[in-house]
Residue, then its C-alpha position, 0 to 999 in steps of 0.5 A: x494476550x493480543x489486541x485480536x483474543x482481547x476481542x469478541x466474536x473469535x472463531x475456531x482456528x482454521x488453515x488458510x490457504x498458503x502462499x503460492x509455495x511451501x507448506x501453510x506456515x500456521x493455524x492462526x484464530x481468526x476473527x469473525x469479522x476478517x473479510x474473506x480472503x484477508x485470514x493469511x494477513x492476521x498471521x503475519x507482521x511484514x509485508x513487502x510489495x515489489x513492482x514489476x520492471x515494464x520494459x516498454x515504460x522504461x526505455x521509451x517514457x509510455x506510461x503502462x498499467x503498474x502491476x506489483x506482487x505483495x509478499x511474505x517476509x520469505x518471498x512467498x506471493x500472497x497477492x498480485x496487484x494490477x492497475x487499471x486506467x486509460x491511457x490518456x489519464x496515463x499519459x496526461x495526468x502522470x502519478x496523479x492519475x485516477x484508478x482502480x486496482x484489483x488485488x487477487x490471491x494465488x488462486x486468480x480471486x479478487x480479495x481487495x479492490x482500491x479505488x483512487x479518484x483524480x486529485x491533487x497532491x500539493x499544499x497548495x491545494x488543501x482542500x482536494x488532497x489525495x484519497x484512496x478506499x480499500x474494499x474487500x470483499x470487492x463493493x464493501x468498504x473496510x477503510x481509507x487512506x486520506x493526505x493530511x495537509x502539510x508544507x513540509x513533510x508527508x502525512x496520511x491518516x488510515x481510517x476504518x470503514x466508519x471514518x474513525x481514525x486509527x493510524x497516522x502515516x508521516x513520511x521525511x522532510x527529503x522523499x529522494x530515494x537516490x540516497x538509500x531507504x525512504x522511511x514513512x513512520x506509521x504511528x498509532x492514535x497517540x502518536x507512538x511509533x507502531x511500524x513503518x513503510x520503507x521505500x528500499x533502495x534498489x542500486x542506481x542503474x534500477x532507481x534511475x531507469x525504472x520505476x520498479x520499487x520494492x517496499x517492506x511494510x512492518x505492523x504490529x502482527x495484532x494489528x486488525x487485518x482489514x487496517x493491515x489491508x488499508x495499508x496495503x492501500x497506502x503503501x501503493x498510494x506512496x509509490x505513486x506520489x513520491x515514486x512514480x515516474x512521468x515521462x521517465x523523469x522522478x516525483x520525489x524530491x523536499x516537502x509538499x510544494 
């Protein structure tokens, strides 16, 4: 029995509605809790994200709105994803910038809004770490993702819409993605390993002259469709934190100084 059936309040199965090809894959039991537009996510255990190459930003350093397609494990589109910020916060405030960003389904709905408030992300600044909140339906909140003070490696505690802490995301000690993958463990309450999110190595002409990264996310296929959202969230946040370019120059680099 999954952690789902173990709990009350389960609706009959219905379709949801497919990705953007092929047949619908299944007819999962969905809780009646799911936001609306979040029943696809019960069904699956693996999420990739992947980054649109922006042309302009990579042969001139002019900071754009990054846009990303959130997939299946067979490359269908679940959700398209697009940044919103000024340009002076682009340009000024680099990956720290403050945003808003839309995630719509196939059929242009908006399902999940993340919201990220201007904030720093060093040590050396414990008490204005980095912060995101995951809403769907668009205005209702379903959780969070907090930066956990640390000087050497990345850490993140995912949390419900209540603020109870449900998952710890710990990332390695050497964020350098000229190396091959970049693994961040997501951990359970008690600190066992449930998953992880994998920044993918790309090949060196791509890692060098873009910022288009590609990410796997693997969770428990049980795991609460809202959290698995909140995850989503995370893996965004990541990517800007550790990934993203200012200025055509890299983030990544050892520890959280």
């Amino acid at each position: 029995m999954t952690m789902q059936q173990q709990l009350p309040g389960y609706a009959q199965p219905v379709v949801t509605q497919p990705p953007s090809a092929g047949p619908p894959l299944m007819q999962p039991q969905v809780p009646l809790n799911c936001p609306p537009g979040l029943e696809y996510l019960t069904t699956i255990d693996q999420i990739i994200v992947q980054q649109k190459v922006e042309m302009l930003e990579a042969f001139t350093g002019f900071e754009t709105n990054n846009k990303y397609k959130i997939k299946n494990s067979m490359g269908q589109q679940i959700f398209t994803a697009k940044e919103s910020s000024d340009c002076c916060s682009r340009m000024f405030c680099g990956p720290l910038r403050s945003f808003d960003m839309k995630l719509k389904d196939n059929s242009d709905n908006e399902i999940i809004h993340l919201t990220r408030p201007l904030a720093c992300n060093s040590c050396c600044f414990p008490c204005c770490l980095q912060e995101l909140e995951v809403f769907s339906p668009p205005g209702n909140l379903i959780g969070s993702v907090h930066q956990n003070w640390s000087l050497c490696s990345p850490k993140f505690s995912i949390k419900d819409a209540t603020g109870e802490t449900i998952l710890y995301i710990e990332g390695p000690f050497c964020t350098f993605s000229m190396c091959g993958d970049v693994k961040f463990k997501l951990l359970s309450g008690d600190g066992q390993k449930i998953g992880k999110i994998s920044k993918q190595w790309s090949g060196f002409v791509r890692e060098a002259f873009t910022d288009a990264d590609t990410f796997g996310i693997n969770f428990p296929i049980d795991l609460d469709a809202k959290i698995k959202a909140v995850l989503i969230g995370a893996c965004l946040l990541i990517d800007f934190m550790f990934f993203e370019k200012s200025n055509n120059k890299e983030q990544d680099g050892i520890g959280m100084l």
